[in-house]
C-alpha positions in Angstrom: 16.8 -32.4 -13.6 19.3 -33.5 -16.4 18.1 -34.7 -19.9 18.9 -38.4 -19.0 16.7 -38.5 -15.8 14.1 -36.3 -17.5 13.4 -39.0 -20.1 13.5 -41.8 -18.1 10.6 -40.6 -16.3 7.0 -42.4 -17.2 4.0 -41.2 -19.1 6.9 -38.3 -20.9 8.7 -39.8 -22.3 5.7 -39.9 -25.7 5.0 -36.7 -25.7 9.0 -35.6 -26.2 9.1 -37.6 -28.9 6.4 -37.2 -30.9 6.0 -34.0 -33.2 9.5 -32.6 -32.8 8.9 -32.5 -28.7 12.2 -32.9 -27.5 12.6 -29.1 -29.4 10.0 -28.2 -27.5 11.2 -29.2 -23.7 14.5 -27.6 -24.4 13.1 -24.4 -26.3 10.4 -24.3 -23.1 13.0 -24.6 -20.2 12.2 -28.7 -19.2 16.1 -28.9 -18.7 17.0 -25.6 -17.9 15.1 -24.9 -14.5 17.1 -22.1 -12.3 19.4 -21.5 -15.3 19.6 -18.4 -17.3 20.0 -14.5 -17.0 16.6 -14.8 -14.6 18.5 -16.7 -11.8 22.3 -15.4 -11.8 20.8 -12.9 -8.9 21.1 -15.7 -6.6 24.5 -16.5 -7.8 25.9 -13.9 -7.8 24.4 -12.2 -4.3 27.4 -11.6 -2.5 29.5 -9.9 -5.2 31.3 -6.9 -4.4 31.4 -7.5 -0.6 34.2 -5.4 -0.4 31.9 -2.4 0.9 30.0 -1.5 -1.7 26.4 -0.9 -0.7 25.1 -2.1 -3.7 26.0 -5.2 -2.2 23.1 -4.9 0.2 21.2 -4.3 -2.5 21.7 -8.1 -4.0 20.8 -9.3 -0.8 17.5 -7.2 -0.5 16.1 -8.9 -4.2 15.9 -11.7 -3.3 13.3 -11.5 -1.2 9.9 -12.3 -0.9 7.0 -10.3 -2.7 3.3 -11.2 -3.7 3.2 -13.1 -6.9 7.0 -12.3 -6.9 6.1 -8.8 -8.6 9.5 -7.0 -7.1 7.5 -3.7 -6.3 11.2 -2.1 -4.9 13.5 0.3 -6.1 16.2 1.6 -4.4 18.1 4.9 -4.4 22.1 3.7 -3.6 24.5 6.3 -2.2 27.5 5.8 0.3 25.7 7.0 3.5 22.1 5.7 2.7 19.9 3.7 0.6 15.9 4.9 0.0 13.4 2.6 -0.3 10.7 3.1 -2.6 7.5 0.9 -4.3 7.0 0.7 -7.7 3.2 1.3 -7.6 2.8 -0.2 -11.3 4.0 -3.6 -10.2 1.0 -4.9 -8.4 -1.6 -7.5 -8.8 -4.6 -4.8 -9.0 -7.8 -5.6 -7.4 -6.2 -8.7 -5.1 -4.5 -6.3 -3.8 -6.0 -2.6 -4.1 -4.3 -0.8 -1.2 -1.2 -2.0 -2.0 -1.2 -3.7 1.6 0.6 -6.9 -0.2 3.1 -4.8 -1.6 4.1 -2.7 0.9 5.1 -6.2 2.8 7.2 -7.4 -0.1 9.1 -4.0 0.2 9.8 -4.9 4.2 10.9 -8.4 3.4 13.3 -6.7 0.8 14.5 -4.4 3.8 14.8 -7.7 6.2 17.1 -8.8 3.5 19.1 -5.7 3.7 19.8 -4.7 6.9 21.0 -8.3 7.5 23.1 -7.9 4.4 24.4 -4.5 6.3 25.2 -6.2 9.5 27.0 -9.0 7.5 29.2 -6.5 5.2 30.4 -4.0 8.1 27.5 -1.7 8.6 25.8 -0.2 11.2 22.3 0.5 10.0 19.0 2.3 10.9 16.0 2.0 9.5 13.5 5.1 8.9 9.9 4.2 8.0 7.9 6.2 6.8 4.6 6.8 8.4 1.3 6.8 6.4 -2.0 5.4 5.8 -2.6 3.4 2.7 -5.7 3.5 0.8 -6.6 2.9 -2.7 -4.9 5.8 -4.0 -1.7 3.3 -3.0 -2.2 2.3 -6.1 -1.5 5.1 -8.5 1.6 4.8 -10.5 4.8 5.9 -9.8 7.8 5.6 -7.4 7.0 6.5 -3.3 9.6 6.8 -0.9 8.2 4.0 1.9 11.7 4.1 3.8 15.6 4.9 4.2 18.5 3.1 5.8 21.5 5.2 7.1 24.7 3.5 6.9 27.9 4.2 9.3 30.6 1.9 9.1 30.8 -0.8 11.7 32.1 -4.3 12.2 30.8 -6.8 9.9 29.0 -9.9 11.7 27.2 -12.5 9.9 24.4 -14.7 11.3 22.8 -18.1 9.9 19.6 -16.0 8.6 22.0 -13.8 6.6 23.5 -16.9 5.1 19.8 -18.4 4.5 19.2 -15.5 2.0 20.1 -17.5 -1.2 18.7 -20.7 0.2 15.5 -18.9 1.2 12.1 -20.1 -1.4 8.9 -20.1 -1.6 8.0 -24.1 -1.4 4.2 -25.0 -3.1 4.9 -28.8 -2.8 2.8 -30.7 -0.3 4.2 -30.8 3.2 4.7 -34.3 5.9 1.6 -33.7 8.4 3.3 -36.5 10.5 6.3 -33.9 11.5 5.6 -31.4 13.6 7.6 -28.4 13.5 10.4 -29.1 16.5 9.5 -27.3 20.0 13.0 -24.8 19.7 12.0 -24.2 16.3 8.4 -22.9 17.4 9.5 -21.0 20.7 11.7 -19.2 18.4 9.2 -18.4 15.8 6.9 -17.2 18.9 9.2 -15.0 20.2 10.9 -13.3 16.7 8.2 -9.9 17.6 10.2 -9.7 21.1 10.9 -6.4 20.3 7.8 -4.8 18.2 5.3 -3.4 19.9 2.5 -3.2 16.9 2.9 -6.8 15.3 2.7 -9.8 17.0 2.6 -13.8 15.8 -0.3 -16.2 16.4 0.5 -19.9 15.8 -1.6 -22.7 15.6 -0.5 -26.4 15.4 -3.5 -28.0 17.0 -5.5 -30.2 13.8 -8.7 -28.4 14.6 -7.5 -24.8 14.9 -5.8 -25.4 11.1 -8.9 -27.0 9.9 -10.6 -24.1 10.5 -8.0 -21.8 9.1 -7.8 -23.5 5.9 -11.8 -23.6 5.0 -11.5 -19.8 5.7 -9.0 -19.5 3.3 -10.1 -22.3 0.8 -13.7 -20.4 0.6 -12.4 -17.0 0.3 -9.8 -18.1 -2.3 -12.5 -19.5 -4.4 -14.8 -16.2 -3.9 -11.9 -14.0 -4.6 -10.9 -15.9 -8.1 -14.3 -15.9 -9.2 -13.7 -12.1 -9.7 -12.9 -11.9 -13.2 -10.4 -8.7 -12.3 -8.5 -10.7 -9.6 -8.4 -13.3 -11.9 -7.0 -11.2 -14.5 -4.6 -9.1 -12.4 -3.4 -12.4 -10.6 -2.8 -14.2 -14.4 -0.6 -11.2 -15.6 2.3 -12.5 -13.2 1.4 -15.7 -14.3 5.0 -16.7 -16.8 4.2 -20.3 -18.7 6.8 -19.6 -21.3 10.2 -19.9 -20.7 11.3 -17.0 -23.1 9.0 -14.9 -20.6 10.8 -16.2 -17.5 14.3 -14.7 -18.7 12.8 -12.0 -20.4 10.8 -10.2 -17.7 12.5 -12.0 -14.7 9.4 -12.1 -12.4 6.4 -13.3 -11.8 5.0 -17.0 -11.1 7.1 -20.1 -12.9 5.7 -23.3 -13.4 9.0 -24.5 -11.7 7.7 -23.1 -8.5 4.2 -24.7 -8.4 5.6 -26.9 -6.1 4.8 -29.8 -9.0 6.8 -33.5 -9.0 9.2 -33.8 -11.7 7.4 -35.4 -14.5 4.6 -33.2 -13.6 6.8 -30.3 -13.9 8.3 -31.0 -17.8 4.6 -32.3 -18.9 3.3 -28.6 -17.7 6.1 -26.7 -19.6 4.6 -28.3 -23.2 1.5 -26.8 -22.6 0.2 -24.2 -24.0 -1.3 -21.4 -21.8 -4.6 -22.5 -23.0 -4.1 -26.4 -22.1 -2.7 -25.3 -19.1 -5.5 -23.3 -17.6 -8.0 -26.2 -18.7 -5.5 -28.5 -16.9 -5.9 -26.0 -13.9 -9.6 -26.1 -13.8 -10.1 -29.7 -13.5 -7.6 -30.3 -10.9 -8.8 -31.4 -7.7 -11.4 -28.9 -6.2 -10.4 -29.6 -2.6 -6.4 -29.8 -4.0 -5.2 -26.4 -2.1 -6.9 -27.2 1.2 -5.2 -30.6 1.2 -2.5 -28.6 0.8 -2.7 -26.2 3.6 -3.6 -29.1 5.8 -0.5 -31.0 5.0 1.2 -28.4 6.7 1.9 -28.9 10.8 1.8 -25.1 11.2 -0.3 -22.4 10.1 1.0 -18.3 11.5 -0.9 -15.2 11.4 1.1 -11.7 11.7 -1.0 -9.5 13.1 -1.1 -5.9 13.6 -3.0 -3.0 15.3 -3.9 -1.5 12.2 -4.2 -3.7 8.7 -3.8 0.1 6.4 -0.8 1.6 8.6 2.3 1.7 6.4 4.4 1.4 8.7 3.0 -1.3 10.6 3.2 -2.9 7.2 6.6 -2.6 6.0 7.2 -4.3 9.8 5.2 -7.2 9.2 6.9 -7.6 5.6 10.0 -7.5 7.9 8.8 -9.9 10.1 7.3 -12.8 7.2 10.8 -12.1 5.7 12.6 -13.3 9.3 10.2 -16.4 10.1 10.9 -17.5 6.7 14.7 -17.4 6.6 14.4 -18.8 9.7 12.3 -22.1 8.8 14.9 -22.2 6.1 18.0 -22.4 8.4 16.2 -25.5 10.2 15.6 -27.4 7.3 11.7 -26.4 7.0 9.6 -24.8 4.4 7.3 -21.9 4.2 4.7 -20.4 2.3 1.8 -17.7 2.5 -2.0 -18.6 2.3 -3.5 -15.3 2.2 -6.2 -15.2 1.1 -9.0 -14.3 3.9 -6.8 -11.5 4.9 -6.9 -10.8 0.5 -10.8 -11.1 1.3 -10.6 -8.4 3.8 -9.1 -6.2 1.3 -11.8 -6.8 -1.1 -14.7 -6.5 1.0 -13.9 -3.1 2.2 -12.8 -1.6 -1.3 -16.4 -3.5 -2.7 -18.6 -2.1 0.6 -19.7 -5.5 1.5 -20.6 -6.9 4.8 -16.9 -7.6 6.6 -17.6 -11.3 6.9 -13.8 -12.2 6.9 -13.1 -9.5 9.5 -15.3 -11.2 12.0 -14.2 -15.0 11.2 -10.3 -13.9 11.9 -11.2 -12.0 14.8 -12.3 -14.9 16.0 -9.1 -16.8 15.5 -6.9 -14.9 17.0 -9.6 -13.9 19.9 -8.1 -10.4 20.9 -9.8 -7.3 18.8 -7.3 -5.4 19.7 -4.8 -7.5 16.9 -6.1 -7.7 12.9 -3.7 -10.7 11.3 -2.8 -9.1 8.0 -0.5 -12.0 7.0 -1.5 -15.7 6.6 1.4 -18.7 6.3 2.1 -22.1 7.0 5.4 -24.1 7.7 6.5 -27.5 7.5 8.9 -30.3 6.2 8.1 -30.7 2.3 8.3 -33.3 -0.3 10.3 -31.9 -2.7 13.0 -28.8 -2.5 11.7 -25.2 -3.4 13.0 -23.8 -7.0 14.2 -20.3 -7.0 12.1 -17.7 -8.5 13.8 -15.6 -10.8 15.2 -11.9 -10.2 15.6 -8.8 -12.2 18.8 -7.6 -12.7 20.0 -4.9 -10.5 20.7 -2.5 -13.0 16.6 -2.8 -13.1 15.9 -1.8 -9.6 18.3 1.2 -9.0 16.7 4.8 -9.5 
């Protein structure tokens, strides 16, 4: 949004003015949304696309991760590139096997073996096998996988090109547009060739209803947690100095607010914004999983195999660039599956075990990824991205 339009929206306009706050917007980002160091990542992806693998490597960051924490690093030579998570960029006890993390790192290799395809490579991934447990968490660097490059014939296709296009949308969705029939055949069959992950959608009113008072409940039980709270506010970045200095984590541009909404946000301070956050409307993020046509599970054999993981990470990544290339939006709501998590590291009764066992109605499948899809009211911002200098080891 340029300045003009900015002040020319109502109920702003007065709180720019007075006290010096037109310093403010511009010192706190109001007019500078997707600008910066933080976002030339998504500029510049496709730099160096004359065979360098690093190349693949600009494609990979821009993928998805929880709370957009960028657990990956990546080990770059001519032959090869290693995987590995960052074990100190996680969002603690939401996420205290790491489970969440571990998918970020496969949507990063989604990313990248597309890139390799697209810039003459054949590739083949390596995963490496594992069971992860709360000892995930420990800090330091573990190798999770390795691509092997051979040269090839380059061949782009239209999820390689939906890369930079490719966001996480927060914004309300149209319930009155379904998500088109091809659209959904597609999505159902994008595990064709998995054998341990599969997707379950549900488009019917009263299978989503129940989805989203599983999910509203168990977000509210797992906030109320004064460490996931914590952990969950450290990616948290309200001040626009933070966005472009650590180049990750949670914007206010990305709450999927309107406009006005948006700028008035930025002039908070954290405090005001938190109280802000606490009156909002109790029911506001069912309404907003139920203004959604779709809701998907990914589903897996076992929720703590790593390598069933880094597939469904894989997977989330592929639906989502998908949606994109139709014109539809995407994001994750998951927190039962969070719920799971943190009733089996706390030794309480699995209640959310049994409730999504019942969704999907087949034991033999545990959904360790929650998301919905649909048409949305306003475009997705970009999150931002560390350089790549940051993520090479």
């Amino acid at each position: 949004m340029n300045r003009r339009s900015f002040l020319r929206s109502g109920g702003v306009v007065s709180v720019l003015v007075a006290g010096g706050g037109v310093w403010r917007a511009y010192d706190q980002g109001v007019f500078s949304a997707g600008e910066g160091p933080a976002y030339e990542p998504w500029k510049d992806w496709r730099s160096g696309s004359d065979g360098d693998p690093l190349t693949l490597v600009r494609a990979a960051i821009l993928a998805a991760s929880p709370h957009n924490t960028q657990p990956w690093l990546f080990k770059v030579s001519t032959s090869a590139i290693a995987l590995y998570l960052d074990t100190k960029r996680n969002v603690g006890a939401l996420d205290p096997y790491l489970r969440e993390e571990h998918i970020g790192i496969g949507c990063a290799l989604e990313n990248l073996m597309l890139a390799a395809a697209a810039n003459g490579y054949g590739a083949v991934a390596t995963l490496l096998p594992g069971k992860l447990d709360t000892s995930s968490a420990e800090s330091g660097p573990r190798l999770v996988a390795r691509v092997d490059l051979v040269r090839g014939k380059g061949q782009e296709n239209e999820l390689y090109k939906a890369i930079p296009l490719r966001h996480t949308n927060r914004s309300p969705y149209d319930p009155l547009r379904p998500v088109p029939p091809e659209c959904l055949e597609t999505l159902m069959r994008i595990t064709s060739d998995e054998t341990a992950v599969k997707v379950f959608l549900f488009a019917e009113a009263a299978e989503r209803k129940r989805i989203v008072e599983i999910s509203s409940a168990a977000n509210d039980e797992l906030y109320s947690d004064p460490d996931v709270k914590g952990a969950s506010e450290r990616w948290i970045r309200t001040r626009w100095s933070s966005v472009q200095t650590f180049r990750d984590g949670l914007t206010i541009d990305t709450f999927g607010l309107p406009p006005a909404a948006t700028a008035a946000a930025k002039l908070m301070s954290a405090g005001m914004l938190r109280w802000a956050a606490s009156r909002a409307q109790k029911d506001g993020y069912s309404t907003l999983m139920m203004s959604a046509p779709l809701i998907g599970m990914i589903a897996v054999h076992d929720r703590y195999d790593r390598e069933q993981t880094l597939r469904t990470g894989r997977i989330w990544q592929r639906a989502h660039l998908l949606v994109t290339t139709r014109g539809l939006a995407g994001r994750p709501c998951n927190e039962a599956v969070e719920m799971v998590d943190h009733e089996r590291m706390r030794g309480n009764e699995p209640r959310r075990l049994s409730l999504l066992a019942e969704l999907t109605g087949d034991a033999a499948w545990q959904p360790t990824f929650i998301f919905y899809v649909g048409y949305p009211a306003r475009p997705g911002r970009a999150s931002p991205r560390r350089a790549l200098q940051e993520v090479l080891v």
